[in-house]
VOPAGU-2260 file (C-alpha; in pm, 1 decimal, decimal comma):
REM VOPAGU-2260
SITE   aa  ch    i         X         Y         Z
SITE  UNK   A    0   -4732,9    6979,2  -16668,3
SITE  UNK   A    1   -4992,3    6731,8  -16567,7
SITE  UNK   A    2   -4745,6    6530,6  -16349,8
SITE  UNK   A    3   -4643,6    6898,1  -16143,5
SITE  UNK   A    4   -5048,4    7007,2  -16127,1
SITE  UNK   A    5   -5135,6    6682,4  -15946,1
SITE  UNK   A    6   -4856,1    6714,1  -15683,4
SITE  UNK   A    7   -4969,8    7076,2  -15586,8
SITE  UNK   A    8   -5319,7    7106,8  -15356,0
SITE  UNK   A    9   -5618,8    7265,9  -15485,4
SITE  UNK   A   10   -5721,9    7563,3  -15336,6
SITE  UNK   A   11   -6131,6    7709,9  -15330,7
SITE  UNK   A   12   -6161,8    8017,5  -15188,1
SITE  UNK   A   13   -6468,6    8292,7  -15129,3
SITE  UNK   A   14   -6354,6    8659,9  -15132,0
SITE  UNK   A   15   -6634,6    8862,7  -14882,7
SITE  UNK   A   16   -6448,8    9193,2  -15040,6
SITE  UNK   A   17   -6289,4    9348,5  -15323,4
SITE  UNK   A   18   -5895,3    9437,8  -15243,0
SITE  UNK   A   19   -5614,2    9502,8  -15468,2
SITE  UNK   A   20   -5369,2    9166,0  -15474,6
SITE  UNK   A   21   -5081,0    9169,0  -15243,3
SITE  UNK   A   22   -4710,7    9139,2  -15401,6
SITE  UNK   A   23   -4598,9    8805,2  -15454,7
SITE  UNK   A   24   -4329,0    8794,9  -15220,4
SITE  UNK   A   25   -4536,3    8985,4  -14938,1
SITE  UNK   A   26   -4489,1    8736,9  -14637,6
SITE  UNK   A   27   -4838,7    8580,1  -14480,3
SITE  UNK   A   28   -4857,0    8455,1  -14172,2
SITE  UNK   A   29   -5025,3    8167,2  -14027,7
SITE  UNK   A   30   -5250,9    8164,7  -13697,4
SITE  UNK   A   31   -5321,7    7840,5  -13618,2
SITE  UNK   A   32   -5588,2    7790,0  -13375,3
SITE  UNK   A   33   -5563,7    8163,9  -13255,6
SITE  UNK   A   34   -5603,8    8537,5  -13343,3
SITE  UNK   A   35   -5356,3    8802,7  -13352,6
SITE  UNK   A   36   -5327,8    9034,7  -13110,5
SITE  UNK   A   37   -5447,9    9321,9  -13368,4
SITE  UNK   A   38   -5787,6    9415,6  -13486,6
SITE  UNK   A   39   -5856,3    9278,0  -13858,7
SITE  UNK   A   40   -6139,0    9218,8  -14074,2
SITE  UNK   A   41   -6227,0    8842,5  -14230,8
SITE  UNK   A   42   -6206,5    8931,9  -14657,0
SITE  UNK   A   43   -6232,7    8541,6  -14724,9
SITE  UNK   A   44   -6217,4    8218,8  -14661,6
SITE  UNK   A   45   -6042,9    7929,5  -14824,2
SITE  UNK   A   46   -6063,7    7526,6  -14828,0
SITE  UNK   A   47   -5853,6    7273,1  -14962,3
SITE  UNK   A   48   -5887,9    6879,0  -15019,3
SITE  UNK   A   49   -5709,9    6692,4  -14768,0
SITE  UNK   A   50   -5752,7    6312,8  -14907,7
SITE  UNK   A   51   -5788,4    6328,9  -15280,8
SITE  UNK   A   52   -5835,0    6035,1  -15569,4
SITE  UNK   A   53   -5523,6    6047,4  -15783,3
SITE  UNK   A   54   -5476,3    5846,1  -16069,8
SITE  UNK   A   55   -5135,9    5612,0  -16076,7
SITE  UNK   A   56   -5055,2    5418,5  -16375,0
SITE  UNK   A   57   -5402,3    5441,5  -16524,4
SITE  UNK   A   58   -5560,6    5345,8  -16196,6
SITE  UNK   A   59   -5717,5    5498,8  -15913,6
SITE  UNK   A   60   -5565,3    5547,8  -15580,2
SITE  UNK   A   61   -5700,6    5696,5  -15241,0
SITE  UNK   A   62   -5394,1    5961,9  -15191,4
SITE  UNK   A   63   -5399,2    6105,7  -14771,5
SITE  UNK   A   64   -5190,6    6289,0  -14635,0
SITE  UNK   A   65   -5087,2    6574,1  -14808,7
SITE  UNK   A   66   -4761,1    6783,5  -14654,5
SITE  UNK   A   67   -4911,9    7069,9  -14492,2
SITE  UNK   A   68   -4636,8    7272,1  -14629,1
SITE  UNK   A   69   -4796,1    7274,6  -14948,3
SITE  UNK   A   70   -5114,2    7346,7  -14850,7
SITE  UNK   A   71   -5050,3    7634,1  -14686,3
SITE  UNK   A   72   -4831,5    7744,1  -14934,2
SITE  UNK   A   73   -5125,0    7702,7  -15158,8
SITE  UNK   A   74   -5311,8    7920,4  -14916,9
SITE  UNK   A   75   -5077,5    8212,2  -14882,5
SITE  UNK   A   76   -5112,8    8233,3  -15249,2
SITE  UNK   A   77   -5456,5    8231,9  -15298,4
SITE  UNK   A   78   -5432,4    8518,1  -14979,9
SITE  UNK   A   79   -5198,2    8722,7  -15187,6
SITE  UNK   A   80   -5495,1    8711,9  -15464,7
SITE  UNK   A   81   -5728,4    8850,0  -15265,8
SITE  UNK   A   82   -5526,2    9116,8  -15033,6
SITE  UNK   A   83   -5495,3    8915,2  -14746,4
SITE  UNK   A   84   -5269,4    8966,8  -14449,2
SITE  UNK   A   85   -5238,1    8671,4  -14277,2
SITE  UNK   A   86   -5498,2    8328,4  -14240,2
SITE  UNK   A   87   -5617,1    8181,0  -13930,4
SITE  UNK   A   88   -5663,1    7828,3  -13920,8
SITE  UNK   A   89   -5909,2    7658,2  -13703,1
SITE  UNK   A   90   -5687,4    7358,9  -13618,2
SITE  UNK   A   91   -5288,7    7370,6  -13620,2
SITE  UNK   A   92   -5175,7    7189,5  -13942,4
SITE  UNK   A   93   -4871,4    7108,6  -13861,5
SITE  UNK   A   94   -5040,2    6912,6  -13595,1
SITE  UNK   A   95   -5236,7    6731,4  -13810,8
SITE  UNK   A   96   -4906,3    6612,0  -14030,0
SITE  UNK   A   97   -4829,9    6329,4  -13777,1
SITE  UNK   A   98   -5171,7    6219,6  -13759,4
SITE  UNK   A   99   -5257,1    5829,7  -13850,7
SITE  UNK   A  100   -5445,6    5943,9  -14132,7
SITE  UNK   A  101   -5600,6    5548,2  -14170,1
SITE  UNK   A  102   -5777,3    5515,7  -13858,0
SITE  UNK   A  103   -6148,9    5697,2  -13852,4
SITE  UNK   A  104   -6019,2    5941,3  -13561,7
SITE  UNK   A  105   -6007,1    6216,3  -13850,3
SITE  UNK   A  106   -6254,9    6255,1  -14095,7
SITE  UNK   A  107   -6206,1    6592,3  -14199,8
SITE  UNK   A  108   -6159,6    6590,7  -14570,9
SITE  UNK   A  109   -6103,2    6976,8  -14605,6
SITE  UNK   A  110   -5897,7    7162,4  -14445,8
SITE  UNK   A  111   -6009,7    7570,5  -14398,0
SITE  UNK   A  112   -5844,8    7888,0  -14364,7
SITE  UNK   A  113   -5985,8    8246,6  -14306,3
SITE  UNK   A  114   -5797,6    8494,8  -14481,1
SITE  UNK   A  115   -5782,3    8869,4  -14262,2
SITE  UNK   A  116   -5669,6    9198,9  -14326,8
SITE  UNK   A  117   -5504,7    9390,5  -14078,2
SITE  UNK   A  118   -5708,6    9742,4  -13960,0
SITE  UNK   A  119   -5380,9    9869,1  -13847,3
SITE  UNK   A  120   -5083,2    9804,1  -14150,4
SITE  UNK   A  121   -4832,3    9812,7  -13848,4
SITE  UNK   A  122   -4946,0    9458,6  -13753,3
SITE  UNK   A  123   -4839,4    9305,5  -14022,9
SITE  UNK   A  124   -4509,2    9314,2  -13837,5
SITE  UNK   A  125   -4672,0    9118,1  -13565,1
């Protein structure tokens, strides 16, 4: 269990409002860098480690790089929690996956999402 907990991200997130938790298959989709097209409110906002200590073989190591994948699967389910929609992140992940994570270019050590509920339930289809 401890082996499968260190592989997955840690997720902190900040609900602004009290909503009812989405199903767990409900789909959430990902902004990245840009709104949708509907009207929505901001209920939250959630961060994630990007570089993280991990321990190896009863030593530490500097672990970078995460998949994005997994953190934003992390993120839709901490969404799901708190009612979300959708998230908008401020940068694209999935750009951020092929950057050189060694040279001092990036050093961002969270990455962010807000987490938005849609005014209209019809955009969800969006």
């Amino acid at each position: 269990m401890v082996v499968l907990s260190a592989c997955s991200p840690t997720v902190y997130g900040t609900a602004f409002v009290s909503l009812p938790p989405k199903e767990p298959d409900s789909i959430i989709s990902v902004y990245e860098a840009t709104s949708p097209a509907c009207l929505f409110e901001e209920i939250g906002m959630l961060t994630s480690p990007f570089n993280k200590w991990v321990s190896i073989d009863g030593g530490l190591t500097f672990r970078r790089n995460r998949t994005m994948e997994k953190v934003l699967d992390a993120f839709r389910v901490e969404a799901r929690k708190i009612g979300g929609d959708a998230l908008i992140t401020p940068v694209s992940l999935r750009r951020l996956e092929g950057i050189d994570q060694s040279s001092s270019v990036d050093s961002n050590d969270f990455l962010s999402a807000i987490v938005i509920r849609f005014m209209d339930p019809e955009c969800q289809r969006e």
